[in-house]
Structures are given as structure tokens and as C-alpha cells.
BALOBA-1460 file (C-alpha; in Angstrom, 3 decimals):
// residues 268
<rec num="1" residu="x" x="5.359" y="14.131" z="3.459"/>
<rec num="2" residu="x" x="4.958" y="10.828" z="2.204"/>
<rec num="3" residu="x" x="3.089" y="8.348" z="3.417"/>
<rec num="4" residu="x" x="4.165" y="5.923" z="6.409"/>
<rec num="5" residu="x" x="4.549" y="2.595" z="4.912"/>
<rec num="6" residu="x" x="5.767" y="1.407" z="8.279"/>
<rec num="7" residu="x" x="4.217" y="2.011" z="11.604"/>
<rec num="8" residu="x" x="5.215" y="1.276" z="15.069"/>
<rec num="9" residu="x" x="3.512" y="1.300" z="17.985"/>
<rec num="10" residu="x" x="4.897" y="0.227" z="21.561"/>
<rec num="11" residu="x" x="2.825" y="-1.461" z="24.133"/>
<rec num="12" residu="x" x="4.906" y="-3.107" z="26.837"/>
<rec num="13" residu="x" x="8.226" y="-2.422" z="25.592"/>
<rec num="14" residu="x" x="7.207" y="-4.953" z="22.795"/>
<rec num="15" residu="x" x="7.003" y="-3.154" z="19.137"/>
<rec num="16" residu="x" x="3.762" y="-3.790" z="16.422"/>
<rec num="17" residu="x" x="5.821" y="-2.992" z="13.345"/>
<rec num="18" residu="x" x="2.618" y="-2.947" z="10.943"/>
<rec num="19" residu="x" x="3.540" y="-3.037" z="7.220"/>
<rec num="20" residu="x" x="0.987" y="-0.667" z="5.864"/>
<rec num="21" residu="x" x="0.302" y="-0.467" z="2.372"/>
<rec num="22" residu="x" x="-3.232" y="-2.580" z="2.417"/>
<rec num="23" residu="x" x="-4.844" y="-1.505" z="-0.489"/>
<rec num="24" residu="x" x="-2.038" y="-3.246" z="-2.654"/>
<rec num="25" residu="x" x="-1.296" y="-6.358" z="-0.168"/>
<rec num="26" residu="x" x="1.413" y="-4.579" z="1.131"/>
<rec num="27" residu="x" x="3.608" y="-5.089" z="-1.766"/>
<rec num="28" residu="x" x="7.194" y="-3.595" z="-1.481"/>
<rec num="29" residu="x" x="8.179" y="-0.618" z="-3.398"/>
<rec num="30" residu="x" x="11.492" y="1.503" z="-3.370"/>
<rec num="31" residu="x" x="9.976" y="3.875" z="-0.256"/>
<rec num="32" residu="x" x="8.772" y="0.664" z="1.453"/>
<rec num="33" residu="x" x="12.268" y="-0.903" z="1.626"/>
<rec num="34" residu="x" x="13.948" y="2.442" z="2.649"/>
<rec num="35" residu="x" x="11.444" y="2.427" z="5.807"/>
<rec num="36" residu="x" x="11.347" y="-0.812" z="6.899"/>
<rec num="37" residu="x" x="15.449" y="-0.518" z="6.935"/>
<rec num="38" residu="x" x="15.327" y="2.908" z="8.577"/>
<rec num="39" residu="x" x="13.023" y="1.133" z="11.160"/>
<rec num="40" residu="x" x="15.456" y="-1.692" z="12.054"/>
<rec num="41" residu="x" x="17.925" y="1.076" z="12.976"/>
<rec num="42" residu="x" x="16.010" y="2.960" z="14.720"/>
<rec num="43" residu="x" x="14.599" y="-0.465" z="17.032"/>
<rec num="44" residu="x" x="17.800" y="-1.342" z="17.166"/>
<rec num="45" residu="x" x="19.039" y="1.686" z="19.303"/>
<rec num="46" residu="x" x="15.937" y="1.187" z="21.918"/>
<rec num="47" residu="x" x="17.304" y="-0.591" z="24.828"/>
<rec num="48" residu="x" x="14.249" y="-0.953" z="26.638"/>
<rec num="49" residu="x" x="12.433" y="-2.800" z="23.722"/>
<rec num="50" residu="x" x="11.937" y="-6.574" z="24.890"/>
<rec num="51" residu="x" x="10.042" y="-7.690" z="21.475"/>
<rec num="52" residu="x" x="9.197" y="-7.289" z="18.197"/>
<rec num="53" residu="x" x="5.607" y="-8.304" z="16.810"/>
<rec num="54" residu="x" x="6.173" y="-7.861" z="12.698"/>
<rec num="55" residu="x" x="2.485" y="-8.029" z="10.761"/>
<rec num="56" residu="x" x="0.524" y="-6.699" z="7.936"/>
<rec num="57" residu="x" x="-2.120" y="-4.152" z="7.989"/>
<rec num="58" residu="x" x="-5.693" y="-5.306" z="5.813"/>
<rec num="59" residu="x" x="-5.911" y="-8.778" z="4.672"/>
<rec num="60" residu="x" x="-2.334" y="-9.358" z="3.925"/>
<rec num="61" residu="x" x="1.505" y="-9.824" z="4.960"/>
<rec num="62" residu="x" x="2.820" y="-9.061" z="1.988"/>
<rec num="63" residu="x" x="2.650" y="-10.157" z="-1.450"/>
<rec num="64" residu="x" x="6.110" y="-9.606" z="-2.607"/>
<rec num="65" residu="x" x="7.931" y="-7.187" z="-5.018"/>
<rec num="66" residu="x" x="5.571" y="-4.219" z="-6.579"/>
<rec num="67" residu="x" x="7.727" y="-5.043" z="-9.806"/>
<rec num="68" residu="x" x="5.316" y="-2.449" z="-11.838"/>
<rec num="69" residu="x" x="6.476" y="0.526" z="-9.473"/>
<rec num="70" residu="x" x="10.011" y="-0.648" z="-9.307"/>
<rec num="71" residu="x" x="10.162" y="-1.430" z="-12.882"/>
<rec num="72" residu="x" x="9.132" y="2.325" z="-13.831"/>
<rec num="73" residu="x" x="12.323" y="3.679" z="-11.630"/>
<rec num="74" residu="x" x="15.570" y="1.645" z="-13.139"/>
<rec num="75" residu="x" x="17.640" y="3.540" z="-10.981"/>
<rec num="76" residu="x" x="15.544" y="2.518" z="-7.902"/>
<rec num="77" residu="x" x="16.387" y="-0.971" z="-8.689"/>
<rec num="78" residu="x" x="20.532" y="0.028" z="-9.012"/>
<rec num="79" residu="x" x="19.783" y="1.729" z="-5.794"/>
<rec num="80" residu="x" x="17.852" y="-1.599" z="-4.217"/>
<rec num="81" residu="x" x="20.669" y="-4.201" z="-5.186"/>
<rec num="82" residu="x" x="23.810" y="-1.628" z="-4.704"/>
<rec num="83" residu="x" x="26.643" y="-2.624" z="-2.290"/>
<rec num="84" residu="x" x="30.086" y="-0.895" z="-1.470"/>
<rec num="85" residu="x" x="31.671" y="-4.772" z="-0.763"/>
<rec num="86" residu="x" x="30.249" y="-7.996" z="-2.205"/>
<rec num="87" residu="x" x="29.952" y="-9.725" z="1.204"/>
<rec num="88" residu="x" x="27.940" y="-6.597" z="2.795"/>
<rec num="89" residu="x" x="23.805" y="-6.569" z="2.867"/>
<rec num="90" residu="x" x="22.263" y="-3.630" z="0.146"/>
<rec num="91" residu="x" x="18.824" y="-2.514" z="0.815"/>
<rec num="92" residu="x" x="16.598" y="-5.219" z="0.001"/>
<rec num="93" residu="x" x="18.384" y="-7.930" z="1.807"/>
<rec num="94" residu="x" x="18.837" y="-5.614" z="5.606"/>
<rec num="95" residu="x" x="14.913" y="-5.819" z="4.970"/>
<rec num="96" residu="x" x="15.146" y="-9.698" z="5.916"/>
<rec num="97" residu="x" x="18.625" y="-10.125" z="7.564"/>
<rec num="98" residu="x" x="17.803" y="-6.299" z="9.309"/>
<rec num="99" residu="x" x="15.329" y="-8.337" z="11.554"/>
<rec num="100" residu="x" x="18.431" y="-10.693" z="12.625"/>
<rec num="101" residu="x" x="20.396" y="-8.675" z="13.537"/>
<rec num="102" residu="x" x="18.167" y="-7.241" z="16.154"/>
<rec num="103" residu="x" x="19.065" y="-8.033" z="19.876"/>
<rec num="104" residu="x" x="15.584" y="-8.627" z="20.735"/>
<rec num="105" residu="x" x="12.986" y="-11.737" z="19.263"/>
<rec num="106" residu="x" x="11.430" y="-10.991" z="16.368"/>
<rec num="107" residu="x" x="8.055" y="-12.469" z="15.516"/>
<rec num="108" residu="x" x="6.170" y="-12.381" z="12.279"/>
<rec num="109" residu="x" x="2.330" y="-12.440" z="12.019"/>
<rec num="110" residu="x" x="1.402" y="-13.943" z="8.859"/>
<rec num="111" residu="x" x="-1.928" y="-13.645" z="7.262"/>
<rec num="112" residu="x" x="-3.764" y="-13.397" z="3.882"/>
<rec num="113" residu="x" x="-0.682" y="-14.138" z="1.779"/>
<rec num="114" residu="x" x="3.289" y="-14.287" z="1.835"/>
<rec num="115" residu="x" x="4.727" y="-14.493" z="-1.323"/>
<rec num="116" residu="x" x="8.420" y="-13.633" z="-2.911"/>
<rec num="117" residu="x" x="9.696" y="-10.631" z="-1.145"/>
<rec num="118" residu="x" x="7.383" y="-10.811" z="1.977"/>
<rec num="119" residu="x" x="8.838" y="-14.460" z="2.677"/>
<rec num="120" residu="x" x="12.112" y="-13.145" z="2.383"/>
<rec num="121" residu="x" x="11.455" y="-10.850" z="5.205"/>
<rec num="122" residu="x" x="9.328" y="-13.301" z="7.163"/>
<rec num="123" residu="x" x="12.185" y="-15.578" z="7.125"/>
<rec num="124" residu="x" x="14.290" y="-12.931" z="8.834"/>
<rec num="125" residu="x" x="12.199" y="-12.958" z="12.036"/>
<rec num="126" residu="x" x="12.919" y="-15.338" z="14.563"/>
<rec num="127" residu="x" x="9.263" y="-17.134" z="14.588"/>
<rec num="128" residu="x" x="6.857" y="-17.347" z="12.620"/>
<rec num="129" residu="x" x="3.186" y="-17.619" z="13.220"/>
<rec num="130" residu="x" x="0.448" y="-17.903" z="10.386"/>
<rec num="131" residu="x" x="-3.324" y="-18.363" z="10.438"/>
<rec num="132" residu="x" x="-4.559" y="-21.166" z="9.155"/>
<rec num="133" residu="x" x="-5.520" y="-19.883" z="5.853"/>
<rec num="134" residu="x" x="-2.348" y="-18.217" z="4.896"/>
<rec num="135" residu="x" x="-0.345" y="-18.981" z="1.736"/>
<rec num="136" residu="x" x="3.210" y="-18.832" z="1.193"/>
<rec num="137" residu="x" x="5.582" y="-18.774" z="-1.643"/>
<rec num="138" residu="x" x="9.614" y="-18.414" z="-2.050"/>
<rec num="139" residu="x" x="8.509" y="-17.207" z="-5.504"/>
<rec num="140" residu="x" x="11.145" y="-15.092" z="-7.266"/>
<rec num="141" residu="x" x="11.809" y="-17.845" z="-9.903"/>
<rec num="142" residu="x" x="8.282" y="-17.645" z="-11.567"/>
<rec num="143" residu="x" x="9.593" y="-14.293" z="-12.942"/>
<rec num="144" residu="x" x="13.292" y="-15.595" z="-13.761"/>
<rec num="145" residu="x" x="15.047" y="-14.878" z="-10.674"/>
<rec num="146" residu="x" x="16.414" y="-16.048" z="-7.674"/>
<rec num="147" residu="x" x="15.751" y="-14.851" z="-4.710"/>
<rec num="148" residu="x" x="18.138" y="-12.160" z="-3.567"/>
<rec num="149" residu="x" x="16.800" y="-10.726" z="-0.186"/>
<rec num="150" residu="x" x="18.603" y="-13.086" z="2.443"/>
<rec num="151" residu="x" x="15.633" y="-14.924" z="2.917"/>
<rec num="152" residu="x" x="18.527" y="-17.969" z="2.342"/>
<rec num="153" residu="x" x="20.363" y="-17.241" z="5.941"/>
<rec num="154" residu="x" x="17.045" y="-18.312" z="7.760"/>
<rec num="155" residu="x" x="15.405" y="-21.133" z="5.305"/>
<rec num="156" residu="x" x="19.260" y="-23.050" z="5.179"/>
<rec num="157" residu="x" x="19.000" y="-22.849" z="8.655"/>
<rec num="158" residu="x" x="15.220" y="-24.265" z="8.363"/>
<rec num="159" residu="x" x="15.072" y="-26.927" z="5.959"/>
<rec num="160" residu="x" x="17.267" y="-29.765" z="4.336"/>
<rec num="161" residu="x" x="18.704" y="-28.663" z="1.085"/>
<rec num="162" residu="x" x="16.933" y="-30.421" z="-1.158"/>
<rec num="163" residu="x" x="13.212" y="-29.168" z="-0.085"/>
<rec num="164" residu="x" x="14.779" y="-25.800" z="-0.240"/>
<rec num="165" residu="x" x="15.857" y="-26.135" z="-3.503"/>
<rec num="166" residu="x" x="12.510" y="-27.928" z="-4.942"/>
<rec num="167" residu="x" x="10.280" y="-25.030" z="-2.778"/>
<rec num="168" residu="x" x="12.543" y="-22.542" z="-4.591"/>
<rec num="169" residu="x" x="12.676" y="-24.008" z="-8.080"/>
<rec num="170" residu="x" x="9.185" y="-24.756" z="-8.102"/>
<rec num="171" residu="x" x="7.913" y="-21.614" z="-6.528"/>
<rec num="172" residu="x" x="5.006" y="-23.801" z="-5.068"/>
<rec num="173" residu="x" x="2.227" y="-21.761" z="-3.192"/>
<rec num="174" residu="x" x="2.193" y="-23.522" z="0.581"/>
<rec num="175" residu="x" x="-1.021" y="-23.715" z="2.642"/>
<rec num="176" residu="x" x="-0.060" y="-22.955" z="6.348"/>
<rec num="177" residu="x" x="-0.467" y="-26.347" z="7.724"/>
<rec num="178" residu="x" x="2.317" y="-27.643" z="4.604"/>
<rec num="179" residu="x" x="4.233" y="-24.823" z="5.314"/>
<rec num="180" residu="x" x="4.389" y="-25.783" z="9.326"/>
<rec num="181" residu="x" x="5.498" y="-29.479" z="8.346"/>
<rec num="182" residu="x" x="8.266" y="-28.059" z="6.194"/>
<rec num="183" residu="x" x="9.715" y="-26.116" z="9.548"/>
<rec num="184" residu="x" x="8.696" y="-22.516" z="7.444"/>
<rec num="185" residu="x" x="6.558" y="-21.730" z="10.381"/>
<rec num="186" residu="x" x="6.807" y="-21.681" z="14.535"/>
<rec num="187" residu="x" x="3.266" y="-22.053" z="14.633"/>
<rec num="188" residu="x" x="-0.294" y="-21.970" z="12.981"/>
<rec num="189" residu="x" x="-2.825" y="-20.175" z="15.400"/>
<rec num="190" residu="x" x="-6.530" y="-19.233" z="14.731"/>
<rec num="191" residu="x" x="-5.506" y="-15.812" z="15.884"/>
<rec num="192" residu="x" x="-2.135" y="-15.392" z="15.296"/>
<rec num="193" residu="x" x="-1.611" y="-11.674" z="16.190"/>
<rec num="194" residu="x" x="-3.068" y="-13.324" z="20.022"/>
<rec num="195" residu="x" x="-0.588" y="-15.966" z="20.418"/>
<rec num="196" residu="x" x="2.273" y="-13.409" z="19.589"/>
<rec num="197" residu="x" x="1.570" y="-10.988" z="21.952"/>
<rec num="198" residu="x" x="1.581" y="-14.145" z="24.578"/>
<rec num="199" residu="x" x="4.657" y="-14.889" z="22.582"/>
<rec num="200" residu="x" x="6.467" y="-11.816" z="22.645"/>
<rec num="201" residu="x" x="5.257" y="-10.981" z="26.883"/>
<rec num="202" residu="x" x="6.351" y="-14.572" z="27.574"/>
<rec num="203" residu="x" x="10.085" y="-13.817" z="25.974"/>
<rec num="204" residu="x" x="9.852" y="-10.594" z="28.292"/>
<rec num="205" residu="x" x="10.108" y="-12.331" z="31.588"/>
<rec num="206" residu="x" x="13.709" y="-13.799" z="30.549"/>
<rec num="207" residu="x" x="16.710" y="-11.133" z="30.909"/>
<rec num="208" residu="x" x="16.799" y="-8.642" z="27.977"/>
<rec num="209" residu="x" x="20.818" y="-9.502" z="28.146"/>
<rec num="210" residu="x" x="20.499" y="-13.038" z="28.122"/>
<rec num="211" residu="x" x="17.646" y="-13.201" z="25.305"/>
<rec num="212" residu="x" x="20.170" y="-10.875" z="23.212"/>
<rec num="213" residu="x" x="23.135" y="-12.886" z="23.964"/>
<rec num="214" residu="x" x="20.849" y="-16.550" z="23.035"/>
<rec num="215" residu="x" x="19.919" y="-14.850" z="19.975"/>
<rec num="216" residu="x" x="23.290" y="-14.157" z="18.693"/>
<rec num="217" residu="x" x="24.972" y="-17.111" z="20.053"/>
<rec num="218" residu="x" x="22.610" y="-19.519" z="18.133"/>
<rec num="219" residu="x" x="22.966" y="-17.476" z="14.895"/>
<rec num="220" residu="x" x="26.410" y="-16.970" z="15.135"/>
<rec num="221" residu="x" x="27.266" y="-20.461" z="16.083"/>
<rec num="222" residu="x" x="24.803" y="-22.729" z="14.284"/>
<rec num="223" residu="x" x="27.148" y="-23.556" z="11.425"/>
<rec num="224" residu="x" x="30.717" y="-22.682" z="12.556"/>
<rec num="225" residu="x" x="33.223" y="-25.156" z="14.172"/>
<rec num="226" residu="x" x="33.038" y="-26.877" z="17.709"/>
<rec num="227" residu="x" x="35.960" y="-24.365" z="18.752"/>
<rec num="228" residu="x" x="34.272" y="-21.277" z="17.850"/>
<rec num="229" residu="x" x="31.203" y="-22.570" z="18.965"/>
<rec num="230" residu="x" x="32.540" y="-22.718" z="22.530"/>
<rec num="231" residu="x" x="34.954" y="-19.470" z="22.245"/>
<rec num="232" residu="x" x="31.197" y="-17.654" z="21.762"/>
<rec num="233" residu="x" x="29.689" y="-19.039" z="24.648"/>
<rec num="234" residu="x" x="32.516" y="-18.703" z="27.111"/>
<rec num="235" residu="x" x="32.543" y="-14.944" z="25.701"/>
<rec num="236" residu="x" x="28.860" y="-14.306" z="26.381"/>
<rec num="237" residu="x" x="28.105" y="-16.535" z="29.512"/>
<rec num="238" residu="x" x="31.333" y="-13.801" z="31.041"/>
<rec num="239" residu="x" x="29.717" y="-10.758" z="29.759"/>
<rec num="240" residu="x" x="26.248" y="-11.849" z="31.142"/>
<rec num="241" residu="x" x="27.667" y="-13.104" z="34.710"/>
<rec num="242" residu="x" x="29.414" y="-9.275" z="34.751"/>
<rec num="243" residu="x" x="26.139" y="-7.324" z="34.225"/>
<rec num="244" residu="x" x="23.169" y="-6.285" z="36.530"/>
<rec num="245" residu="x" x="20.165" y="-8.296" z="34.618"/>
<rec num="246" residu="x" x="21.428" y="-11.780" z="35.938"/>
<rec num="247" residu="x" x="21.701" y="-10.739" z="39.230"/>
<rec num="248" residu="x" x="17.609" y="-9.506" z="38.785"/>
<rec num="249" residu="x" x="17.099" y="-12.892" z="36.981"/>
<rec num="250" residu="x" x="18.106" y="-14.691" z="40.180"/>
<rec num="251" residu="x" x="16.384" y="-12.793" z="42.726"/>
<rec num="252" residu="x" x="13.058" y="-12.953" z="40.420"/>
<rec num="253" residu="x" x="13.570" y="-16.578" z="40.563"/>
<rec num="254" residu="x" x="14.021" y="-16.796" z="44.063"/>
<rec num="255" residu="x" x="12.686" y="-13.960" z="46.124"/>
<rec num="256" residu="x" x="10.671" y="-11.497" z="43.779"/>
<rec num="257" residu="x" x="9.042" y="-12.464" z="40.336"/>
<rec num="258" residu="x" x="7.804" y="-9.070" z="39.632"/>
<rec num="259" residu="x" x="11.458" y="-7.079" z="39.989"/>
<rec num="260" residu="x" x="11.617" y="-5.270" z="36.651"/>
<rec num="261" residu="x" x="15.102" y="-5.907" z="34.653"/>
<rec num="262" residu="x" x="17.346" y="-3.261" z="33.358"/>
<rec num="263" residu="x" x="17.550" y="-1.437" z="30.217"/>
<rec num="264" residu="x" x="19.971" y="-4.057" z="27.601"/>
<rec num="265" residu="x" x="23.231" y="-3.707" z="28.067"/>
<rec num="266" residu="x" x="25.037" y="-1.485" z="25.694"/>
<rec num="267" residu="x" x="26.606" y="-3.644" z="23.105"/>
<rec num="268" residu="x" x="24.073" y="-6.422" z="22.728"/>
């Protein structure tokens, strides 16, 4: 068996997905990329889950590609870029747009630093919330590249083009409070992991439905035409008014605050 590189543990119906290779910063092999993917799928088929709390173990969310260990394997590297059709995700961009495509809010915990390959996947989650001592980098092009993990869906979505193209070009190293007044972060918190948790149990008390439909109705929508923009919500606001978790929202908002909602509707 090899070791787990990712490791989940449910409090709440909220995940802690831990990324847990400490001792090198948790920098992302071949093994690492196949787990974090095969644990998208596998929170993605949880109905009950409300919340997702991503975070590094040690002193670290991650500092990017292990380029030594993926440079020894060539094929690993075929295998990490590989896609049947041009317009699909291969396995190291579901490791960042994996975490979008989740009906549930994602949050990322970042500490130590988040360089290259970890702020590809950070930029996957819906928020982000660093300590105040945490540095960031989109930093693929110090080693000739550009960044290829779909970190670009979230930061186009972030930032005016131009600072996205100097941050990227320049592969500057952010401090958190830079990073927060570029719109990279939600949030900087003396203890992050504390003001996720109130985060993700805060996100909890709105309809599991409705959360999933918000979520994909702002992604979906953010850049498409006015028409399509309203075809979406008409399409959603009908499959929420149809289901049983709006009918709890309203009697939690008018008779009993503590009524527990249903299990996500299949679908979402």
C-alpha cells in the first residue's frame, strides 16, 4: 500500500481534505495528483456533504510541482498532460477545476507557502483564506512554462487581465496581505483553519440545493450572454421551487431554525 497523500476526515458533514506530504511541503507528484482527483470523485458522490475545508498538513499548502520525481518518470508526465479531446480536463488540471465542479463550497486553508501547482489548485476552491504570513506565487514561468493546471478559469474570473498577466510573467512571490488586495484571497485570518470551519458551518445553514444550484449558476453564467444568463436561472430557481429543501428553508425561517435539510438532490 502506498502511502495516503490525501486524507479526509468528516466532521459535520463538512470534509478536511488534508494534503499530506509535509516533509517535502506537500509538493505534487504523479501519486499525489491521481489522489487528489480520485478524491473529488469520490466527494462528489456524497450527498450529505455540506462543505469542503481544503489545507495542508506541516508548515505548508503546497509548494508546487515535485519536478525532480516527475522528471525521473517521462511517461508520468505523458500520463499528467494526456487528454482524449482538446477541450476536456487531463489529470493535473481536474486537480484545480475538480474542486469546481463540486456542488458544495470549497474552501482553501493556506499557510506556509503556495507556489506554482498549489496555486493552481487553490484557485479552484471557491474561497480562499491565508494566514498572514503566507506566500504565494503563479510561478510556472520561472522554469519556462505556463501554467497548465486551470488555475486560469478562477484567476480570469479574479483579476483584470493585465495584473494577471504581469503576476504570471513575473512569477512574483505575494505576501498575503498583497495577495488579498489583488482579489487572490477571500480573506487573511490569524487562524485561518478557525475562520473556515465558521466558514464552511455558516454555508451549512443555507439549503444544500440552493448552495449547489448558486454555485453553478455563478460559474456557469459569469461570462456568457444576458440570454443564457437568464435561461440558467429560470432553469434552477424551477428545479429548486420543485424539491423538498426549500420547503425546509422556509419553515426554518419562519417556524423552526433547527429543522435539518435533506440529503442534495440528485443531479446537483
Amino acid at each position: 500500500m502506498g502511502k495516503n497523500l490525501v486524507c479526509v476526515r468528516k466532521e459535520n458533514n463538512i470534509a478536511y481534505v488534508s494534503l499530506n506530504r509535509p516533509d517535502k511541503y506537500n509538493a505534487l507528484n504523479y501519486e499525489f495528483f491521481k489522489q487528489i482527483d480520485a478524491c473529488i470523485k469520490q466527494l462528489k458522490k456524497d450527498k450529505a456533504l455540506r462543505a469542503v475545508i481544503l489545507f495542508g498538513e506541516g508548515r505548508s499548502f503546497c509548494s508546487g510541482l515535485d519536478v525532480k520525481s516527475v522528471s525521473k518518470s517521462p511517461f508520468d508526465a505523458v500520463k499528467l498532460l494526456f487528454k482524449w479531446f482538446p477541450g476536456s480536463a487531463n489529470l493535473a488540471q481536474r486537480v484545480s477545476i475538480g474542486w469546481r465542479r463540486l456542488p458544495v463550497p470549497v474552501i482553501a486553508v493556506l499557510e506556509g507557502v503556495c507556489y506554482g501547482g498549489g496555486m493552481q489548485i487553490a484557485l479552484g476552491a471557491d474561497f480562499r483564506i491565508a494566514a498572514p504570513d503566507c506566500k504565494l506565487s503563479i510561478m510556472e514561468a520561472r522554469w519556462g512554462l505556463v501554467p497548465d493546471m486551470a488555475g486560469f478559469v478562477g484567476l480570469r474570473e479574479l483579476m483584470p487581465k493585465d495584473q494577471a498577466l504581469l503576476l504570471t510573467m513575473t512569477a512574483d512571490v505575494l505576501t498575503a496581505p498583497v495577495a488579498l488586495s489583488h482579489n487572490l484571497l477571500t480573506a487573511v485570518e490569524e487562524d485561518p483553519m478557525a475562520a473556515a470551519t465558521t466558514l464552511a458551518l455558516r454555508l451549512a445553514q443555507t439549503s444544500p440545493d440552493a448552495n449547489a444550484a448558486i454555485k453553478q449558476s455563478i460559474q456557469k453564467s459569469w461570462t456568457v450572454s444576458i440570454r443564457q444568463l437568464l435561461r440558467r436561472e429560470s432553469f434552477y430557481q424551477v428545479r429548486l421551487l420543485a424539491g423538498k429543501n426549500r420547503i425546509i428553508a422556509a419553515i426554518r425561517q419562519s417556524k423552526d431554525p433547527q429543522k435539518n435539510y435533506q440529503e442534495r438532490q440528485s443531479g446537483w
